[in-house]
MIVODREN-466876 format. One line per 4 residues: number of its first residue (from 0); their letters; for each residue x, y, z of N, C-alpha, C, CB. Coordinates in steps of 0.001 Angstrom, whole numbers, plus 500000, padded with zeros to 6 digits. Glycine has a CB too. Layout:
NUM> a> X,Y,Z,X,Y,Z,X,Y,Z,X,Y,Z  ... $
***
This chain:
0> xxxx> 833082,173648,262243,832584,172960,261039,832602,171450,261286,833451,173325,259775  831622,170702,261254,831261,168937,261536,832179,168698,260474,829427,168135,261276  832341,167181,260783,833025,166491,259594,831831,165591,258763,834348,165428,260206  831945,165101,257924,831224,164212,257468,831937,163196,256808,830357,164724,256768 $
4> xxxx> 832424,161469,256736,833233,161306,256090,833023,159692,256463,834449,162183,256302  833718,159325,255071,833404,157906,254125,834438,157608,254565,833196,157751,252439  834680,156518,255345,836485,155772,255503,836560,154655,254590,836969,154985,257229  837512,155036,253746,837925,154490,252646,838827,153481,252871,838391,155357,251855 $
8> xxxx> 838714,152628,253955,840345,151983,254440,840408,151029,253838,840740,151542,255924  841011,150563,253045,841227,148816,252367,840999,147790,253512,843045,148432,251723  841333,148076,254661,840798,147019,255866,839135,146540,256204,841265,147739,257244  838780,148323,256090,837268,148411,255944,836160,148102,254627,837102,149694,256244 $
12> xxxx> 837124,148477,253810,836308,148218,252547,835781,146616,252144,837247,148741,251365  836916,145680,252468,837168,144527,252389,835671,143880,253407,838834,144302,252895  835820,144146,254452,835046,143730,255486,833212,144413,255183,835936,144365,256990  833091,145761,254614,832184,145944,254292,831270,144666,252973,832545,147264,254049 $
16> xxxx> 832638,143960,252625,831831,143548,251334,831788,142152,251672,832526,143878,249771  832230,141624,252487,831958,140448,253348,830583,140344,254309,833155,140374,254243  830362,141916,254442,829226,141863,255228,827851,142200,254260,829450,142922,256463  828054,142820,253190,827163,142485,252242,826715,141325,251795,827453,142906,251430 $
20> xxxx> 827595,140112,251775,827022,138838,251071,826281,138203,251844,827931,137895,250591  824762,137525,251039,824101,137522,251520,824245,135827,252384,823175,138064,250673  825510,134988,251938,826439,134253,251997,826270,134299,253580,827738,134673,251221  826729,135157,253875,827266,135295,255542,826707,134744,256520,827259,136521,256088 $
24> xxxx> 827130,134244,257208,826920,134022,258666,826375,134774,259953,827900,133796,258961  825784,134332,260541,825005,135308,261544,826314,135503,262533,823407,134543,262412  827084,134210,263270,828069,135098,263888,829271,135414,262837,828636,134395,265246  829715,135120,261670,830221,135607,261077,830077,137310,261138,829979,134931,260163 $
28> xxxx> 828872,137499,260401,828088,139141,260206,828532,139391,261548,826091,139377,259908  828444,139481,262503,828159,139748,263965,829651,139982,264237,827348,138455,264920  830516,139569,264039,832136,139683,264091,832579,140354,263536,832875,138847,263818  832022,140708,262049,832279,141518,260861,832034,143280,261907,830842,141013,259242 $
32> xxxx> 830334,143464,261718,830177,144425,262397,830848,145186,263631,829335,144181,262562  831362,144282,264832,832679,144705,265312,833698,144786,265234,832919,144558,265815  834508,144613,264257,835282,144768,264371,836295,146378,262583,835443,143111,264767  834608,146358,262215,834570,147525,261702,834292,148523,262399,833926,147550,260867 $
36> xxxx> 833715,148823,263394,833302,149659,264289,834240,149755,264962,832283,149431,264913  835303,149067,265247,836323,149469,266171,837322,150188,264911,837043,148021,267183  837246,149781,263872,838064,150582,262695,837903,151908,262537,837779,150133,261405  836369,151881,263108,835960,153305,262716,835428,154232,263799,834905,153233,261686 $
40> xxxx> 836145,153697,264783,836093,153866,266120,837726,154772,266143,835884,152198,267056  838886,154116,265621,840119,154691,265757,840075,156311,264715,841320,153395,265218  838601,156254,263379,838886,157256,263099,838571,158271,263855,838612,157350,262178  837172,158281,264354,836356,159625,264979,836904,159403,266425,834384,159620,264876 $
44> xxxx> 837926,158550,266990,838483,159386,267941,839592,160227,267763,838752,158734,268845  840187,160153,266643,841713,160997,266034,842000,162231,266590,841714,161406,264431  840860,163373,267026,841187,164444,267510,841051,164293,269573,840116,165565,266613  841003,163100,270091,841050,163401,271448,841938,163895,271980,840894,162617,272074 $
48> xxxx> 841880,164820,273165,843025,165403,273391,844138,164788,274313,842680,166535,273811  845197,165114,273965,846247,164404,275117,846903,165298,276032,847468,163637,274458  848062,164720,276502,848931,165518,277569,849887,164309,278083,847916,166290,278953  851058,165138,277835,852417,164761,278150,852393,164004,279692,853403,166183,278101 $
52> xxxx> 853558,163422,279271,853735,162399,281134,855096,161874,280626,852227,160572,281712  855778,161518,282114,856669,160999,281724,856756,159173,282550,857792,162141,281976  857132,158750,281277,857088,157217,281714,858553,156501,282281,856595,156346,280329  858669,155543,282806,859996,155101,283077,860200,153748,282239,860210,154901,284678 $
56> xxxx> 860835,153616,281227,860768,152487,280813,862247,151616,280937,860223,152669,279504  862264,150391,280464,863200,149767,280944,864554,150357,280678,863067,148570,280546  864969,151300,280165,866345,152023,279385,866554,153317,280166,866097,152455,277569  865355,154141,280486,865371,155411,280609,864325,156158,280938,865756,155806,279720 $
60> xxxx> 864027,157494,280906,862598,158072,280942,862088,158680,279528,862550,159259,282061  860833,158642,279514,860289,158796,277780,859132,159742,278957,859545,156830,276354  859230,160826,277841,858039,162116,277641,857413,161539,276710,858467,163734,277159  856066,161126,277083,855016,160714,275838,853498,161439,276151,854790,158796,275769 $
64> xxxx> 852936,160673,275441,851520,161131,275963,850761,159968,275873,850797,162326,275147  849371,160523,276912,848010,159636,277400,847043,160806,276692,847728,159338,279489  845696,160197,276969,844219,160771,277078,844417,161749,277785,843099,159948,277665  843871,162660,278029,843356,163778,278562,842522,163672,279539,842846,164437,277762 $
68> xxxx> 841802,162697,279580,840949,162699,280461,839270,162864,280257,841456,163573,281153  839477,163015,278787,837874,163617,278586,836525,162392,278125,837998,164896,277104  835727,162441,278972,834460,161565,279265,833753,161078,277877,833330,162476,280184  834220,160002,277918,833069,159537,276687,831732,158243,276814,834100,158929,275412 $
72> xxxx> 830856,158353,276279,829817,157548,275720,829293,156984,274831,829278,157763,275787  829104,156139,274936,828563,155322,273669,826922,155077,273553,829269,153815,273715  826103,155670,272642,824937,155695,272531,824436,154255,271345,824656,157262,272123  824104,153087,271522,823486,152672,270155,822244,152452,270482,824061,151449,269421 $
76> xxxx> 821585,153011,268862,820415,152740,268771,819948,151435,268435,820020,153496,268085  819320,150874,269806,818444,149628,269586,817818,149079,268320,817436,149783,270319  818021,147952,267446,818706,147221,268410,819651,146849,268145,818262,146369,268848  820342,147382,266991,821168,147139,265868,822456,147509,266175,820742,147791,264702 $
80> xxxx> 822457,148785,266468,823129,149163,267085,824260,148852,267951,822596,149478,267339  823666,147529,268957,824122,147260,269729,825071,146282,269489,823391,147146,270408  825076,145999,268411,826510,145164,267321,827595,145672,267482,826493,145239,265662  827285,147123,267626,828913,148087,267259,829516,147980,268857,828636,150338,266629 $
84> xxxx> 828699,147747,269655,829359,148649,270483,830981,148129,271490,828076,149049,271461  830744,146280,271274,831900,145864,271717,833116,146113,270691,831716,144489,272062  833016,146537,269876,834122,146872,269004,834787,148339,269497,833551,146923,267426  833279,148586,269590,834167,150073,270255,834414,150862,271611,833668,151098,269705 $
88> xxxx> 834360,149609,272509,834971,149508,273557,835995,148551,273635,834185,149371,274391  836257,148092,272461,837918,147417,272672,838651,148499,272662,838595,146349,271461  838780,149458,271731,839565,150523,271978,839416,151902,273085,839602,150910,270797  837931,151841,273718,837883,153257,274491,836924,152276,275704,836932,154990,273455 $
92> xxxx> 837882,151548,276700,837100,150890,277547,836576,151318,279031,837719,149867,277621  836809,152244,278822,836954,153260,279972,835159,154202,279479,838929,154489,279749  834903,153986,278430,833508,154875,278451,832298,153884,278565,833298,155838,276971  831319,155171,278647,829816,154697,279600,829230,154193,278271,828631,156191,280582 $
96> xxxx> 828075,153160,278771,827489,153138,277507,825755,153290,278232,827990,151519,276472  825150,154355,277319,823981,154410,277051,822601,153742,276123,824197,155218,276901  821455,153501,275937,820812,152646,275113,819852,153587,274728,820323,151335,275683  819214,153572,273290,818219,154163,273064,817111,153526,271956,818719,155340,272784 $
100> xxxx> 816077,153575,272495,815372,152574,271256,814766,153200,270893,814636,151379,271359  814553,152504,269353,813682,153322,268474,813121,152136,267228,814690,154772,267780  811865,152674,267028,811394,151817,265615,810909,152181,264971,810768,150911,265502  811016,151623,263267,810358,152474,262368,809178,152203,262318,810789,152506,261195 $
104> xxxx> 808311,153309,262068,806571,152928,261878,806983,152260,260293,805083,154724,261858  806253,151282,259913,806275,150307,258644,805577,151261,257972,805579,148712,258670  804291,152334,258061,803165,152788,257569,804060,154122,257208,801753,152818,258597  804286,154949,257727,804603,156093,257833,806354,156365,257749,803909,156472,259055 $
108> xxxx> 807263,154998,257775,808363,155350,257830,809129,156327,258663,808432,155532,256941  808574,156583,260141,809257,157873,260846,809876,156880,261984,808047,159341,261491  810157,157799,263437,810802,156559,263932,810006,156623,265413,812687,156605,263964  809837,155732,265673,808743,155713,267084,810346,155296,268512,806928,153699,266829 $
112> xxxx> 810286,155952,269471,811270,156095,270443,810454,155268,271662,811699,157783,270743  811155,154172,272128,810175,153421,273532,811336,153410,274563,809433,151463,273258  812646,153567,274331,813464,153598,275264,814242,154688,275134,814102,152541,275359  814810,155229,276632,816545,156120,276367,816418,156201,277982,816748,158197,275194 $
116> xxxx> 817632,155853,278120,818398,155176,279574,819997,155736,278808,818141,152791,279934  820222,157280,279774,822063,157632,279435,822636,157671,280523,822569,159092,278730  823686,157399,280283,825004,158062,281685,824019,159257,282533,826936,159250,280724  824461,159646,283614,823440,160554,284483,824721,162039,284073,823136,159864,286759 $
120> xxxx> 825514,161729,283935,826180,162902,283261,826194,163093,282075,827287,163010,283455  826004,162598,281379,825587,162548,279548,826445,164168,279551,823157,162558,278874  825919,165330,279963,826398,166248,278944,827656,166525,279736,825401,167589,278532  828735,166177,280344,829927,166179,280493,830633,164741,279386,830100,166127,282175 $
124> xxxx> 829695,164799,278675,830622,163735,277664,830578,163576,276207,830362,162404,277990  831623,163240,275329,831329,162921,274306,830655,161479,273921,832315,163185,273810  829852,162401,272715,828734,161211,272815,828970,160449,271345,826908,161891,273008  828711,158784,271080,828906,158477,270060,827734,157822,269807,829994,157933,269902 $
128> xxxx> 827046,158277,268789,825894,157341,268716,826304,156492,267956,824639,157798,268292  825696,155221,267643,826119,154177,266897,824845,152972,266475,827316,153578,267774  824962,153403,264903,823546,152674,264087,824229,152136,263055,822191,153725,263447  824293,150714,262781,824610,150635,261495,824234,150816,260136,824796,149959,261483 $
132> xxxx> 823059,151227,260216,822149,151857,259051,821964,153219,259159,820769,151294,258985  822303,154145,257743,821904,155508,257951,820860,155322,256934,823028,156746,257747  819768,155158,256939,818568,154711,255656,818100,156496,255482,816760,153264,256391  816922,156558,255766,816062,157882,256149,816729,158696,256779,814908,157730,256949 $
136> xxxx> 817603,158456,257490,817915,159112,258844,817332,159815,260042,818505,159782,258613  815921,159208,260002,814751,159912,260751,815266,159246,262004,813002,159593,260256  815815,158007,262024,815729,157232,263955,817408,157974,264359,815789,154481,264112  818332,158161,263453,819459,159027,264219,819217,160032,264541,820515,159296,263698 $
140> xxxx> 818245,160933,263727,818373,162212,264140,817527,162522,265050,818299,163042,263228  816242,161794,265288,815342,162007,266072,815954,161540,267480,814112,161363,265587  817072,159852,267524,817901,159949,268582,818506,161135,269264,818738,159319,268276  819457,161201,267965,820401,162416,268514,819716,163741,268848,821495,162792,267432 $
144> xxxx> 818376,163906,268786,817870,165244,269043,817273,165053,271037,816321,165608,267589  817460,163729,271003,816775,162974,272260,817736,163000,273149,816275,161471,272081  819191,162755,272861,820372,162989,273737,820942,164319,273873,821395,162205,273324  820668,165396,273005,820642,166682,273125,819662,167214,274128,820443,167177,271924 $
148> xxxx> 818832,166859,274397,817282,167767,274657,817852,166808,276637,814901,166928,273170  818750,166136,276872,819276,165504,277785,820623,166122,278184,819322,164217,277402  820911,166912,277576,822190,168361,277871,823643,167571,277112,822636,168796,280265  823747,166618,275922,824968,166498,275705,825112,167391,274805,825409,165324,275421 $
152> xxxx> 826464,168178,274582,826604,169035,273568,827843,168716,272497,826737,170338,274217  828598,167302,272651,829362,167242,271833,828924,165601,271388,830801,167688,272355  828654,165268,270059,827825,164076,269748,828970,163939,268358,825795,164351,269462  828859,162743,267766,829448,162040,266466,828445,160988,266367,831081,161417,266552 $
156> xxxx> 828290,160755,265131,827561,159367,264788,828308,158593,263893,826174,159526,264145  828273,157390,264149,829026,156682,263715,828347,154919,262803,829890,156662,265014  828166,154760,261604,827399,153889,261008,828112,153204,260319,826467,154321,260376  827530,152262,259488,828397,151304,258877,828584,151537,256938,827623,149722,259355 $
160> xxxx> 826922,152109,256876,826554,152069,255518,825105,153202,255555,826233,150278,255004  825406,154197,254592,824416,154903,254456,823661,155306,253124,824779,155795,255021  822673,155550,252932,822018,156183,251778,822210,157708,252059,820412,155740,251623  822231,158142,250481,822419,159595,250744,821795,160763,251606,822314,159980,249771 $
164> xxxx> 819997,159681,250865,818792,160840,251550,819212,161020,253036,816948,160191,251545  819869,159890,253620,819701,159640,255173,821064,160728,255412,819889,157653,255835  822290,160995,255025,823537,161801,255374,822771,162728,254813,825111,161506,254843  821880,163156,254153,821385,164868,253749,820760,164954,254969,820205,165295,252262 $
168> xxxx> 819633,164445,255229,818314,164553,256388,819467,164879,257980,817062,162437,256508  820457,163572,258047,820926,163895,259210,821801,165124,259210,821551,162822,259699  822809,165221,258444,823378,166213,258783,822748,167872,258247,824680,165827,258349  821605,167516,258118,821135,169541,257990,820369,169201,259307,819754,170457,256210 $
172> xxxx> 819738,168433,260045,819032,168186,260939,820284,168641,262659,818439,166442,260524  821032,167979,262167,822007,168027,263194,823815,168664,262408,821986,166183,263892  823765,169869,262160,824507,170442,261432,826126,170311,261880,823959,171719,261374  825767,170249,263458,827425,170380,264639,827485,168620,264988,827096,171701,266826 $
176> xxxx> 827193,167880,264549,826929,166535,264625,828349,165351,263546,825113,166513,263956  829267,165739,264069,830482,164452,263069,830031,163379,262885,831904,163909,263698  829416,163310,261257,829486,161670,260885,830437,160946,259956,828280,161298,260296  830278,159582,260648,831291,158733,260026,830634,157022,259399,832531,158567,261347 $
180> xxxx> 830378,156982,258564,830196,155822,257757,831263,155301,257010,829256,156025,256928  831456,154008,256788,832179,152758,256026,832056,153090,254402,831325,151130,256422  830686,153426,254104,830497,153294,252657,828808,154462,252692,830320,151160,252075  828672,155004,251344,827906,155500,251368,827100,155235,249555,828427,156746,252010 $
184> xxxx> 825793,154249,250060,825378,153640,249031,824617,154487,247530,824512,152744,249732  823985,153772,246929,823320,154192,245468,822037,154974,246039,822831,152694,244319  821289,154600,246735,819622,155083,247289,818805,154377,248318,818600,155004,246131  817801,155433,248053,816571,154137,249570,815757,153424,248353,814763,155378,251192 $
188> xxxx> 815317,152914,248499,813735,152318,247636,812302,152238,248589,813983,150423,247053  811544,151801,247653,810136,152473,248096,809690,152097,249548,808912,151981,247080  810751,151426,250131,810389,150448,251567,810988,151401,252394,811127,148702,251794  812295,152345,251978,813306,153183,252847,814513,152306,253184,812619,153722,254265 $
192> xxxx> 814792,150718,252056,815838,150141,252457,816795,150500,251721,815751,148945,252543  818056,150332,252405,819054,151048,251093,819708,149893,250165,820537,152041,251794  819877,150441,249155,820194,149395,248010,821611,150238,247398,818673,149175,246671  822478,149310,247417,822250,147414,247595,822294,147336,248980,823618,146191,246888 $
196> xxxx> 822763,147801,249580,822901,147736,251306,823431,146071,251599,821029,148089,252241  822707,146153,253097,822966,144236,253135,821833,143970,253870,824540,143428,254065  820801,144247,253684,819424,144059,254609,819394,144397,255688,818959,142918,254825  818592,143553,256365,818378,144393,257859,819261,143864,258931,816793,144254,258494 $
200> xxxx> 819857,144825,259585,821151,144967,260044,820727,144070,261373,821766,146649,260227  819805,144471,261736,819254,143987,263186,819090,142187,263064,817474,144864,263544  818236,141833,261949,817958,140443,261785,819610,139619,261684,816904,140273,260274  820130,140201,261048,821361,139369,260421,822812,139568,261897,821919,140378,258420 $
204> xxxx> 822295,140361,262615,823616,140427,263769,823185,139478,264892,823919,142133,264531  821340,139232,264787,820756,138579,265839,820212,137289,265714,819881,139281,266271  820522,136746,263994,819835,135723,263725,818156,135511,263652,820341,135022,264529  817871,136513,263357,816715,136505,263206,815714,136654,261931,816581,137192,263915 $
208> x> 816628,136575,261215,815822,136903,259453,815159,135546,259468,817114,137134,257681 $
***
C-alpha cells in the first residue's frame, strides 16, 4: 500500500509560508526550497533499511547501525525541480542524480518531455522524483511513467505544494508510487495554477519572473 502524505512539521510549515510571500527573494526562495526538501527528504527516507556494526568509540564498543546499502536516485523534473535537489543530497550524498525535462503545452495543458538522461542502473535503485509543483499532475506522472518504462521499480515523489486534482491524477495514475508534499492547497484555476500556491516555482528559484 503507497503512502500519500502532507508533512505537517512546524519547521516546514513555517518555511512553506515564507516561500509563499510574494515578498521573497529569489535567493532567499531558492534557500527556502532546499532546505525544505531536505526536511522532506528525512521523511520519505524513514523506512531505509539498516544493519548492525560495531563501532569503537572513545569509551568502548557500541552495536549500532548504518544504511544497508541500498542504491538511490534522485530524479528532478526540469527545471524546477532542480531547486530540491541540493537539499536532498545534504542528507543522502552518496546517490545518483538523474534529469528529466518536461513542459507544459500552454494550449492543451499536458506535458511535452525533451529530456531524460538516468543513472545506467536506474532500476537497481530507489528513485525520488522531485517537482515542486503537483498542479495537474500530468508532467509527474507522465515523468514517472518515463522512469518506469526505463526498468525502475521502486519510485517516491516528493513536492513542495500540491493541488488536489494533481494528488488524485498522480496517485491513481501511479498507484505503488509514495507521495510526499509540504502542503496540499484549495485548487487549480483556469490556467492549471494552483491557488493560492506561490507562482511559478521555476521563475522565482531562477530569477526569472
Amino acid at each position: 500500500m503507497s503512502v500519500v502524505e502532507i508533512v505537517d512539521h512546524p519547521l516546514i510549515q513555517h518555511k512553506i509560508s515564507l516561500l509563499r510571500d510574494r515578498n521573497t527573494g529569489t535567493k532567499e526562495f531558492r534557500d527556502l526550497v532546499s532546505e525544505i526538501a531536505m526536511l522532506l527528504c528525512y521523511e520519505a527516507t524513514r523506512d531505509l533499511p539498516t544493519e548492525e556494526v560495531e563501532v569503537e568509540t572513545p569509551v568502548a564498543l557500541a552495536r549500532t547501525k548504518v544504511l544497508a546499502g541500498r542504491k538511490l536516485a534522485l530524479v528532478p523534473i526540469l527545471r524546477a525541480g532542480l531547486g530540491m535537489v541540493d537539499g536532498m543530497l545534504s542528507l543522502i550524498p552518496a546517490a545518483k542524480v538523474g534529469h528529466i525535462g518536461m513542459y507544459r503545452n500552454e494550449e492543451t495543458l499536458q506535458p511535452v518531455e525533451y529530456y531524460c538522461k538516468l543513472p545506467n542502473d536506474i532500476n537497481e535503485r530507489e528513485v525520488f522524483v522531485l517537482d515542486p509543483m503537483l498542479a495537474t499532475g500530468g508532467s509527474a506522472s507522465d515523468a514517472i511513467g518515463q522512469i518506469k518504462a526505463r526498468g525502475a521499480k521502486h519510485i517516491k515523489f516528493i513536492g513542495l505544494i500540491a493541488a488536489p486534482e494533481g494528488l488524485k491524477a498522480l496517485h491513481e495514475a501511479h498507484p505503488d508510487v509514495d507521495i510526499y508534499v509540504a502542503a496540499l492547497d484549495e485548487r487549480l484555476n483556469e490556467n492549471g495554477y494552483i491557488i493560492p500556491g506561490l507562482g511559478d516555482a521555476g521563475d522565482r528559484i531562477f530569477g526569472t519572473k
